[in-house]
C-alpha positions in Angstrom: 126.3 84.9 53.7 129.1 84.4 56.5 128.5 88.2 57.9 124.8 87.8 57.9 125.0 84.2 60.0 127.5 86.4 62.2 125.1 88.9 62.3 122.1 86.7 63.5 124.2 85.2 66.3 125.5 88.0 67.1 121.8 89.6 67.9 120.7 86.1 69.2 123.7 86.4 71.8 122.9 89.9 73.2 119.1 89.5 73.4 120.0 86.3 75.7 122.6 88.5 77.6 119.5 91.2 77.9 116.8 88.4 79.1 119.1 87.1 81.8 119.8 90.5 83.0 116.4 91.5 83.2 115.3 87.9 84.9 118.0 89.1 87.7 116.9 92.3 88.0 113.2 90.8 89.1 114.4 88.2 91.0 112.8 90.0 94.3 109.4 90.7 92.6 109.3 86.4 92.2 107.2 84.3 94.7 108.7 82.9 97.9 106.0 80.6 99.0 103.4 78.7 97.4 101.4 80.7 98.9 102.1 83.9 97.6 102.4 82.5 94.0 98.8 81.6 94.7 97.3 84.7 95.8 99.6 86.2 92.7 98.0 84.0 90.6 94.1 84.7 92.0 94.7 88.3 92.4 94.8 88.4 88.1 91.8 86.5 87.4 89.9 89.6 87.8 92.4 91.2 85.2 92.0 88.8 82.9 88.7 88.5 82.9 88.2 92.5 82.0 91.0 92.0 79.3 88.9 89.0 77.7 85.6 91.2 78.0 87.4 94.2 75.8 89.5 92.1 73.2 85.7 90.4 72.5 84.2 93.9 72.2 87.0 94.9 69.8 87.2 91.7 67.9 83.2 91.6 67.7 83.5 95.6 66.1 86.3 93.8 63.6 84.1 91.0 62.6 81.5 93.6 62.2 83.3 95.7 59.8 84.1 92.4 58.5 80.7 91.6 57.6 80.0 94.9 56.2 82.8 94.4 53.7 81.5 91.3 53.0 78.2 92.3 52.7 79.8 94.7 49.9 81.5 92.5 48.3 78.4 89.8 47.5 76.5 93.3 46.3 79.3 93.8 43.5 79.7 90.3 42.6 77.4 87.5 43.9 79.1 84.9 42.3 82.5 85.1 43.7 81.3 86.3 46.7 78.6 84.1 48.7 75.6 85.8 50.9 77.2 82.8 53.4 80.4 84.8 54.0 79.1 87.3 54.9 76.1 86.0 57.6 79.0 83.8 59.2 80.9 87.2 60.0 77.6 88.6 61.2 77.4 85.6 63.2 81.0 85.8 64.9 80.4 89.6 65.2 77.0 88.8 67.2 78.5 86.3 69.3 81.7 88.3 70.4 79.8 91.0 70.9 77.5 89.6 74.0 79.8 86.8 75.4 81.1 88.9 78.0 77.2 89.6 79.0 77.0 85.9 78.5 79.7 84.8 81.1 77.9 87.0 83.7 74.9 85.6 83.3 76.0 81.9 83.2 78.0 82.6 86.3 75.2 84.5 88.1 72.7 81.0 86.9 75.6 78.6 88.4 76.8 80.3 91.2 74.4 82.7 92.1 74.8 86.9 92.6 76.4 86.8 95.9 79.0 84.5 95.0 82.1 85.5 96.7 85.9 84.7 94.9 87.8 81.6 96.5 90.9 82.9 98.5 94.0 80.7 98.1 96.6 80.2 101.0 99.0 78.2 102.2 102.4 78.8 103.2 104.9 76.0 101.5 108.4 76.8 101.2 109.7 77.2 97.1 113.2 76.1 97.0 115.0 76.9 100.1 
């Protein structure tokens, strides 16, 4: 019991040692104005927005295959296995599936097609 407690704080120790030297070593990659945090900040929206578009396309394929093992699963045995389980994966499958088509459209209805991306500045001094 003693060796594993010594263990775990052992590990807990050098993966703090680890995080701090890493933090150091990025220390010139960090933001000097408020400015430049900004525009960091703004520059990934564009990123993020194409990572949310692909984890929806490849959570609406799991909630698909989801639904077709569902759908299998009321076929063997109706009575443990509701017809409901199954249409509310097909439901979360449909709607993953087109919400990145969605967002474009409900953007393009708000703000229009030519719609150009705010851009941040501003030149406030972080720290010293």
């Amino acid at each position: 019991m003693m060796q594993s407690k010594l263990a775990w704080t052992s590990l807990a120790t050098i993966t703090t040692v680890a995080a701090g030297a890493l933090l150091l070593g990025l220390e010139p990659a960090l933001a000097k104005t408020a400015g430049d945090l900004g525009a960091h900040v703004a520059s990934q929206g564009e990123n993020l927005g194409k990572a949310v578009s692909a984890l929806s396309y490849v959570g609406g394929m799991g909630a698909g295959a989801a639904t077709a093992y569902k759908f299998k699963a009321n076929r063997e045995n109706p009575h443990q296995h509701p017809i409901g389980h199954a249409l509310g994966w097909a439901v979360v499958c449909v709607g993953l599936m087109f919400l990145p088509q969605t967002f474009k459209n409900t953007g393009d209805t708000f703000y229009g097609t030519d719609a150009t991306p705010n851009q941040v500045s501003g030149t406030t001094v972080i720290g010293n």
